[in-house]
mmCIF file of the N, C-alpha and C atoms, coordinates in Angstrom:
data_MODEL
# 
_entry.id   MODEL 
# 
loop_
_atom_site.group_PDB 
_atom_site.id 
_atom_site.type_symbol 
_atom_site.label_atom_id 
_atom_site.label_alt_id 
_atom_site.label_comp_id 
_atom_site.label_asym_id 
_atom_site.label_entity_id 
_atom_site.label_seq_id 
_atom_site.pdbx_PDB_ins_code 
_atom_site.Cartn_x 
_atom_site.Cartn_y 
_atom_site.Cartn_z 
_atom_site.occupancy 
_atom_site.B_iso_or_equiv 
_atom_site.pdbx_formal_charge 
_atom_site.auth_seq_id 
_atom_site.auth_comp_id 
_atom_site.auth_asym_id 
_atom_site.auth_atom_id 
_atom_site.pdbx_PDB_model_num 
ATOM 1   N N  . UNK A 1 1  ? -60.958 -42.161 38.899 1.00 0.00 ? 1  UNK A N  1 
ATOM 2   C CA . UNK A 1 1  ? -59.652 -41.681 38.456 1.00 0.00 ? 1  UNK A CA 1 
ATOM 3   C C  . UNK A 1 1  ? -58.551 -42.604 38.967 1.00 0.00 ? 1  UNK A C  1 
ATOM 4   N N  . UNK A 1 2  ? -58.292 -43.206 40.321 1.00 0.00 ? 2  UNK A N  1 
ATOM 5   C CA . UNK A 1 2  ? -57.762 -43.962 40.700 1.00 0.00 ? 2  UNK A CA 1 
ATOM 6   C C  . UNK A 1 2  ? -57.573 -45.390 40.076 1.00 0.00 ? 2  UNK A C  1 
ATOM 7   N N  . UNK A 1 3  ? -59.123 -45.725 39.837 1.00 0.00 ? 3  UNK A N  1 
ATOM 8   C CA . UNK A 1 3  ? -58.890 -46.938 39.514 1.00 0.00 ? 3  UNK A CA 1 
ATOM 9   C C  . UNK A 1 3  ? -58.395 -47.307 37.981 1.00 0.00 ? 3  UNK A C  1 
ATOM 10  N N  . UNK A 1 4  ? -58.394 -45.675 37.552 1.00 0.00 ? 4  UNK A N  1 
ATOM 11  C CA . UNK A 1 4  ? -58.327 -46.012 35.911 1.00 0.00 ? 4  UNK A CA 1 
ATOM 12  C C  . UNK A 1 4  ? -56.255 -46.202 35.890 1.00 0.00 ? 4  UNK A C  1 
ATOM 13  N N  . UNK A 1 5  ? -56.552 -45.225 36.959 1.00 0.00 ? 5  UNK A N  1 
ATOM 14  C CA . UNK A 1 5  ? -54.857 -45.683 36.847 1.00 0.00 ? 5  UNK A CA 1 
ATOM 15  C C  . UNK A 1 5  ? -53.761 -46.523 37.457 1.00 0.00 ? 5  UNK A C  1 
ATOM 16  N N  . UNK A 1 6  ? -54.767 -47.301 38.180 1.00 0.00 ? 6  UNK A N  1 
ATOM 17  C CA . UNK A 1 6  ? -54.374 -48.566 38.670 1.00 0.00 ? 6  UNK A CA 1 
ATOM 18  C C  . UNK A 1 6  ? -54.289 -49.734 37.404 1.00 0.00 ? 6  UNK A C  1 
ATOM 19  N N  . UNK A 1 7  ? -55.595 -49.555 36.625 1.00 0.00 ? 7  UNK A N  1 
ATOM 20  C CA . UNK A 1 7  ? -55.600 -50.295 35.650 1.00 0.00 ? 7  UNK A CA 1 
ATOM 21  C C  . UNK A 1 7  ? -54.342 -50.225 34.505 1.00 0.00 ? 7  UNK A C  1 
ATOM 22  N N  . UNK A 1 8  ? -53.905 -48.820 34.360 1.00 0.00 ? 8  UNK A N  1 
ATOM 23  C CA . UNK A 1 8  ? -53.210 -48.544 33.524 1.00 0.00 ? 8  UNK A CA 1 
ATOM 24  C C  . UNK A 1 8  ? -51.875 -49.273 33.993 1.00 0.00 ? 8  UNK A C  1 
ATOM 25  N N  . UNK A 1 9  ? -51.475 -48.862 35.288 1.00 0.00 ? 9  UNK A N  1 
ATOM 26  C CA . UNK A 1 9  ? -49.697 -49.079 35.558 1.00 0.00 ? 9  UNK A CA 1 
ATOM 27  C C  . UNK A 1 9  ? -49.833 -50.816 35.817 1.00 0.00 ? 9  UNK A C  1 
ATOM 28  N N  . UNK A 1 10 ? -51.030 -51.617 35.758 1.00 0.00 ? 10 UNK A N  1 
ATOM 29  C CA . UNK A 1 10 ? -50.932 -53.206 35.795 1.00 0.00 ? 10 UNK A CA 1 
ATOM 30  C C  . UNK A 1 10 ? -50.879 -53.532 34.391 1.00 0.00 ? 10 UNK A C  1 
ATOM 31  N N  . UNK A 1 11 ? -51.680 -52.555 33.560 1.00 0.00 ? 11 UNK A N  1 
ATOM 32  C CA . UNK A 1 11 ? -51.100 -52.907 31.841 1.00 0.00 ? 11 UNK A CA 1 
ATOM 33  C C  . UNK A 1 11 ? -49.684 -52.957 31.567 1.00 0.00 ? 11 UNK A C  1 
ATOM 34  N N  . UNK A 1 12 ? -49.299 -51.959 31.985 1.00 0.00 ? 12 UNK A N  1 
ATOM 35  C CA . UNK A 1 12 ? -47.790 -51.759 31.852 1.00 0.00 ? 12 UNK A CA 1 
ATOM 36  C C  . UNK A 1 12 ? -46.963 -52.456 32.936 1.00 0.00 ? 12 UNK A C  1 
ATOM 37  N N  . UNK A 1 13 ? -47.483 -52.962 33.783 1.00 0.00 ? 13 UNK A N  1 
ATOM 38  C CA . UNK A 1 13 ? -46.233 -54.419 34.706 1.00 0.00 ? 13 UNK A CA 1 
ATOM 39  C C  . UNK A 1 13 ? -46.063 -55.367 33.773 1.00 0.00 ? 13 UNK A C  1 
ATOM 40  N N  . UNK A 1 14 ? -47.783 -55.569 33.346 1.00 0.00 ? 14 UNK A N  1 
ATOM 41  C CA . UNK A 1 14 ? -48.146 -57.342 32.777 1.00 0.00 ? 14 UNK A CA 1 
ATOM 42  C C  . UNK A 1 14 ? -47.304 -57.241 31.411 1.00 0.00 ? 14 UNK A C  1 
ATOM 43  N N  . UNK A 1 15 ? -47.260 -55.652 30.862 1.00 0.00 ? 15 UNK A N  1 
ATOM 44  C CA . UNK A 1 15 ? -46.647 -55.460 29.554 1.00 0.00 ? 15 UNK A CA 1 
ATOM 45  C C  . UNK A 1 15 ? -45.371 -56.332 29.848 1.00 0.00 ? 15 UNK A C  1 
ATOM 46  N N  . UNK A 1 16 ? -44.167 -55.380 30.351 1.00 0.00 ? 16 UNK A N  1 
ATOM 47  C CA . UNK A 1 16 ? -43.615 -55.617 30.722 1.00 0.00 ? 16 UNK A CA 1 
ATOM 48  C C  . UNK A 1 16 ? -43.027 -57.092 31.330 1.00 0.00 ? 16 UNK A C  1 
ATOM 49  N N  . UNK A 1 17 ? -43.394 -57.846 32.138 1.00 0.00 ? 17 UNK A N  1 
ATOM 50  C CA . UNK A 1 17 ? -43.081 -59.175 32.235 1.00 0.00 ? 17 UNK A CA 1 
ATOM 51  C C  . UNK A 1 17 ? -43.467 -59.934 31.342 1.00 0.00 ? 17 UNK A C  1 
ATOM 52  N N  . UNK A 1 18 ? -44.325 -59.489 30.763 1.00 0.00 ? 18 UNK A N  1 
ATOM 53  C CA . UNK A 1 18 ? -44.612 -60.772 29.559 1.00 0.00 ? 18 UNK A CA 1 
ATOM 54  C C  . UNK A 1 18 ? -43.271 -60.716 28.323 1.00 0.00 ? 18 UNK A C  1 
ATOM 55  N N  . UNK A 1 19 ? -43.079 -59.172 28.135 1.00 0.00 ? 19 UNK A N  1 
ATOM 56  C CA . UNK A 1 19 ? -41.672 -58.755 27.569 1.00 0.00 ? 19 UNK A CA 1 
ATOM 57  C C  . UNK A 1 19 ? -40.405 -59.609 28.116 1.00 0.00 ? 19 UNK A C  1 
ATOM 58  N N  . UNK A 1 20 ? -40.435 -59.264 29.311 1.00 0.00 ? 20 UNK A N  1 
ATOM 59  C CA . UNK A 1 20 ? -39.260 -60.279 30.512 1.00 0.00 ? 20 UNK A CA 1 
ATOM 60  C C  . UNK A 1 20 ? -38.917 -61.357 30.306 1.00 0.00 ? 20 UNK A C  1 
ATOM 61  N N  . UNK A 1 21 ? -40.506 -62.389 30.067 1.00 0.00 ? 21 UNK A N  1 
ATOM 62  C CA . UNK A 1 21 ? -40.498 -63.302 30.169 1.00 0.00 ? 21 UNK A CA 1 
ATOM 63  C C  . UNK A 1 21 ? -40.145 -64.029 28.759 1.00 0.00 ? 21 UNK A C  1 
ATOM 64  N N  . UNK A 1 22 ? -40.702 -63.504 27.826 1.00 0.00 ? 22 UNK A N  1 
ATOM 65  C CA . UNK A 1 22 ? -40.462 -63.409 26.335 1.00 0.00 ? 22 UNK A CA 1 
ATOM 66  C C  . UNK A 1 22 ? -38.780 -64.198 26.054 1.00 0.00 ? 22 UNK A C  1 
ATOM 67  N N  . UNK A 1 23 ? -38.635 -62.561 27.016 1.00 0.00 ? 23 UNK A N  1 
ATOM 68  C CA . UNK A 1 23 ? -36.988 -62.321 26.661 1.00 0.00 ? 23 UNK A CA 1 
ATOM 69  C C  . UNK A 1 23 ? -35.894 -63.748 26.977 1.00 0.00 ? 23 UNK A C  1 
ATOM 70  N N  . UNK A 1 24 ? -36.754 -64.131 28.471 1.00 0.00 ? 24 UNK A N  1 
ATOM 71  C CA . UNK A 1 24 ? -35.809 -65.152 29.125 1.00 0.00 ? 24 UNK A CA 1 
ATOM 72  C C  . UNK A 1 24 ? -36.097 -66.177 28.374 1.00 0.00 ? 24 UNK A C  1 
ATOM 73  N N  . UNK A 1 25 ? -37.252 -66.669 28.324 1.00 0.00 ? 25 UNK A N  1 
ATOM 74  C CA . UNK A 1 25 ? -37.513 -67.862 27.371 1.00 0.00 ? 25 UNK A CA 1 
ATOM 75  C C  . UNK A 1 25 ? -36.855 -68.069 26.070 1.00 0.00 ? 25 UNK A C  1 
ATOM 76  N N  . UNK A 1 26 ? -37.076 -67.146 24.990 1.00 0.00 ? 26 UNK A N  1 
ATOM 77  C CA . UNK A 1 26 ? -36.218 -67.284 24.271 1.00 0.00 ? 26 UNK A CA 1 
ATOM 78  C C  . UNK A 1 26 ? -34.832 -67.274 24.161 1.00 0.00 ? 26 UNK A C  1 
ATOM 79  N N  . UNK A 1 27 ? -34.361 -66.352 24.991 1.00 0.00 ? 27 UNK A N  1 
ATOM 80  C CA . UNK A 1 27 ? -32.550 -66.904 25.488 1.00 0.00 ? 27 UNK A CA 1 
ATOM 81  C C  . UNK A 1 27 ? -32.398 -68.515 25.715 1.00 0.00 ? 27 UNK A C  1 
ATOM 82  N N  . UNK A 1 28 ? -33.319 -68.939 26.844 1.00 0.00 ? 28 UNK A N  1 
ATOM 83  C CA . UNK A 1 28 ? -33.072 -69.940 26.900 1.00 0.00 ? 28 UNK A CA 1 
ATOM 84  C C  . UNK A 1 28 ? -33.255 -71.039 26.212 1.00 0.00 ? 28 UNK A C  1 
ATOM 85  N N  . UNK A 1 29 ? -33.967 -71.045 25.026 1.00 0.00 ? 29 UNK A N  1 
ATOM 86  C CA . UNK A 1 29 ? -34.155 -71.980 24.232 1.00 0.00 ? 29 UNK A CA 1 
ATOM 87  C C  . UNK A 1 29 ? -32.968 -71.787 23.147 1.00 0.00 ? 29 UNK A C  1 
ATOM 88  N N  . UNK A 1 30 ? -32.266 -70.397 22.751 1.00 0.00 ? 30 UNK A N  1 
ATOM 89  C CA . UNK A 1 30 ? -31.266 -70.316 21.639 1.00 0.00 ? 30 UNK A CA 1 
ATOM 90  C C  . UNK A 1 30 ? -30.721 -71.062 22.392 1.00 0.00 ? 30 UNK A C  1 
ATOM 91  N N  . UNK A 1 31 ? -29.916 -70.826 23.589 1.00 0.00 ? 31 UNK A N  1 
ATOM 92  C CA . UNK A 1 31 ? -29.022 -71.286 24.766 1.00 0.00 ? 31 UNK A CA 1 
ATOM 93  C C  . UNK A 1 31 ? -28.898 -73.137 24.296 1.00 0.00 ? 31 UNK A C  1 
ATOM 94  N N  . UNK A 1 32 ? -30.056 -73.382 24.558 1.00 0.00 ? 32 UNK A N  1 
ATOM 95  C CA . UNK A 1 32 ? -30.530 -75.399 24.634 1.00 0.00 ? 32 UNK A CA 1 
ATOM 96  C C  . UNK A 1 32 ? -29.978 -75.515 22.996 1.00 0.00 ? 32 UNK A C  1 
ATOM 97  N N  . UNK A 1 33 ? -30.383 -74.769 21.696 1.00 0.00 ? 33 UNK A N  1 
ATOM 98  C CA . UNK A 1 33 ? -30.049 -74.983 20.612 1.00 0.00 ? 33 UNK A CA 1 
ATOM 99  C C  . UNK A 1 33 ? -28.189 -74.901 20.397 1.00 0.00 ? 33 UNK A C  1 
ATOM 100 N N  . UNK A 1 34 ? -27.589 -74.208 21.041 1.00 0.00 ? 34 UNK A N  1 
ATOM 101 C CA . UNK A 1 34 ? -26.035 -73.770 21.110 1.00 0.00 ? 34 UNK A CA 1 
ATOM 102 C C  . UNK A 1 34 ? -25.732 -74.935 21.925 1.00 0.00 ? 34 UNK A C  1 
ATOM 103 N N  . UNK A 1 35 ? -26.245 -75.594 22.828 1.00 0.00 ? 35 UNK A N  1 
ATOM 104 C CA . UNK A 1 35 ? -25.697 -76.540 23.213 1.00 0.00 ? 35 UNK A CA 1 
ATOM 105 C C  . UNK A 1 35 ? -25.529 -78.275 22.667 1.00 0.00 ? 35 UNK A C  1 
ATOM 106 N N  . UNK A 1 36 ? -26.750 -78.166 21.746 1.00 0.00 ? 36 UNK A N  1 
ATOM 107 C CA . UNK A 1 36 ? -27.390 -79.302 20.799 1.00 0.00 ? 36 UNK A CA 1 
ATOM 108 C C  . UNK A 1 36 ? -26.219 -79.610 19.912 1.00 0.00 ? 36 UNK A C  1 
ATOM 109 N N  . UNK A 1 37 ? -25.622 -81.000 19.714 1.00 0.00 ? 37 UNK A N  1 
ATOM 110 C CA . UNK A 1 37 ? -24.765 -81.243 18.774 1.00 0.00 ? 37 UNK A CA 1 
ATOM 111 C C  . UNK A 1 37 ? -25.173 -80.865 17.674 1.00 0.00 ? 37 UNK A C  1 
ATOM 112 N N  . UNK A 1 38 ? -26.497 -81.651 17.232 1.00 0.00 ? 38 UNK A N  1 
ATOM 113 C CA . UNK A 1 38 ? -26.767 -81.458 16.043 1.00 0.00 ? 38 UNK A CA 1 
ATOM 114 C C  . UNK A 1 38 ? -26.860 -80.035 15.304 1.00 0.00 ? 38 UNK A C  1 
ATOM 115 N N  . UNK A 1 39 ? -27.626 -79.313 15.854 1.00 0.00 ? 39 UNK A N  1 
ATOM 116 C CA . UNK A 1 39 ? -27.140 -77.863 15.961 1.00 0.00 ? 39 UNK A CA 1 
ATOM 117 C C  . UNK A 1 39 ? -25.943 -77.056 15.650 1.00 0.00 ? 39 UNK A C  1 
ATOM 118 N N  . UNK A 1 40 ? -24.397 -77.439 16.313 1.00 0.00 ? 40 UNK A N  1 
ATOM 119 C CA . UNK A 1 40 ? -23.237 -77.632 16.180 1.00 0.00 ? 40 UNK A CA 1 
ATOM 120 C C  . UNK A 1 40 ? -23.006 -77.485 14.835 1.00 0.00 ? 40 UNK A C  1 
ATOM 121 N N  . UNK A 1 41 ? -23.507 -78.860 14.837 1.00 0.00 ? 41 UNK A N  1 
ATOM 122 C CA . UNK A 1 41 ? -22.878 -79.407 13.001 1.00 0.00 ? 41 UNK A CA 1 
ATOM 123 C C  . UNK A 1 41 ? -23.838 -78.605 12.361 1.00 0.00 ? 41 UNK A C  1 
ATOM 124 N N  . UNK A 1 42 ? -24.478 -78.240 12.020 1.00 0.00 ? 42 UNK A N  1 
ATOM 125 C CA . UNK A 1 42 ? -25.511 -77.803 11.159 1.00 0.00 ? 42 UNK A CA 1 
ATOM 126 C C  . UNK A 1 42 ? -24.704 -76.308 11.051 1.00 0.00 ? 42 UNK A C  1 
ATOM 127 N N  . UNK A 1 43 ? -24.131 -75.717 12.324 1.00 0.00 ? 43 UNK A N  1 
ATOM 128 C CA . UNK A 1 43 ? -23.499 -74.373 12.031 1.00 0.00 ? 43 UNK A CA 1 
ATOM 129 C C  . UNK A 1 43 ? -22.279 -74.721 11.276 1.00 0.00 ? 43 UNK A C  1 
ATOM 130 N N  . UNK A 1 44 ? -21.438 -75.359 11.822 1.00 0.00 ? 44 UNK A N  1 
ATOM 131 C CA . UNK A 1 44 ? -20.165 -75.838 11.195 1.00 0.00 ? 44 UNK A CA 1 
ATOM 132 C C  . UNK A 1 44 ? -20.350 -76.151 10.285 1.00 0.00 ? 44 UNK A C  1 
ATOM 133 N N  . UNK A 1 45 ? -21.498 -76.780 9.173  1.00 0.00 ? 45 UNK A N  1 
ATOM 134 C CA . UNK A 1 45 ? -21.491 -76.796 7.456  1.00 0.00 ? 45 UNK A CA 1 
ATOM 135 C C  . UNK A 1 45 ? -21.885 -75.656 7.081  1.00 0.00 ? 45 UNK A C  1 
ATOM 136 N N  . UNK A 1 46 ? -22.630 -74.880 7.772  1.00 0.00 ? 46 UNK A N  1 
ATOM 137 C CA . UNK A 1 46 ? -22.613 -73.868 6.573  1.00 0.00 ? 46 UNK A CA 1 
ATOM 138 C C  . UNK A 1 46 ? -21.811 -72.830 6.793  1.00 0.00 ? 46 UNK A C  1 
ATOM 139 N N  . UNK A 1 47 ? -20.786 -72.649 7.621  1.00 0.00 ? 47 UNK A N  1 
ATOM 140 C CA . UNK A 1 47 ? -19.884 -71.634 8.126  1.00 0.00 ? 47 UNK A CA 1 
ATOM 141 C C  . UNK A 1 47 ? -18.635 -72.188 7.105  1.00 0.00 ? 47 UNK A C  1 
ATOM 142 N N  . UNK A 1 48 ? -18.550 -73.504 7.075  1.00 0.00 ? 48 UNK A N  1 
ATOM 143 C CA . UNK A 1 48 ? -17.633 -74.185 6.281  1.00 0.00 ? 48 UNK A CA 1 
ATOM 144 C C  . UNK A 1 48 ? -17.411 -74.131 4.916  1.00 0.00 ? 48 UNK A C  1 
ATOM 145 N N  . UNK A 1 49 ? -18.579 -73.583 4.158  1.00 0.00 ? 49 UNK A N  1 
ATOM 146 C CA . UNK A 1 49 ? -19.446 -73.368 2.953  1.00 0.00 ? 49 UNK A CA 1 
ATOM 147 C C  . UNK A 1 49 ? -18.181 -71.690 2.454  1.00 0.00 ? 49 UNK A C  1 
ATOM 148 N N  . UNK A 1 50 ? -18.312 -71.067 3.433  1.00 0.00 ? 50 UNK A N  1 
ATOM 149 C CA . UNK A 1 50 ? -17.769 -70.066 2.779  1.00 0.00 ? 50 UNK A CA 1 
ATOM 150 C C  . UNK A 1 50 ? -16.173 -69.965 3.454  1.00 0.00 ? 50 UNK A C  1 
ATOM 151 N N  . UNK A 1 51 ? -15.351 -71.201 4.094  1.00 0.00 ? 51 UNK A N  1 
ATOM 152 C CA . UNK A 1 51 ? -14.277 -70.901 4.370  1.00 0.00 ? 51 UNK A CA 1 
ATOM 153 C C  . UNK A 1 51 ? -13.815 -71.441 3.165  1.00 0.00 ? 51 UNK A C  1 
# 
């Protein structure tokens, strides 16, 4: 009984940080893309498109 629920609440840490980690990683890569000129420009034409 113990161990089943040891097993369970490490499913749900590993869930969890992998979620975390998910989360941070991808922030940080939009983040690297928002900082990318090219990127930049690529927003600025098509934002430009409908001014």
């Amino acid at each position: 009984m113990n161990s089943a629920f040891t097993k369970v609440s490490n499913l749900k840490v590993n869930r969890a940080s992998k979620l975390v980690l998910t989360l941070a990683t991808s922030s940080l890569f939009l983040y690297a893309l928002g900082q990318s000129p090219i990127f930049k420009n690529i927003l600025k034409g098509a934002f430009s498109c409908y001014g």
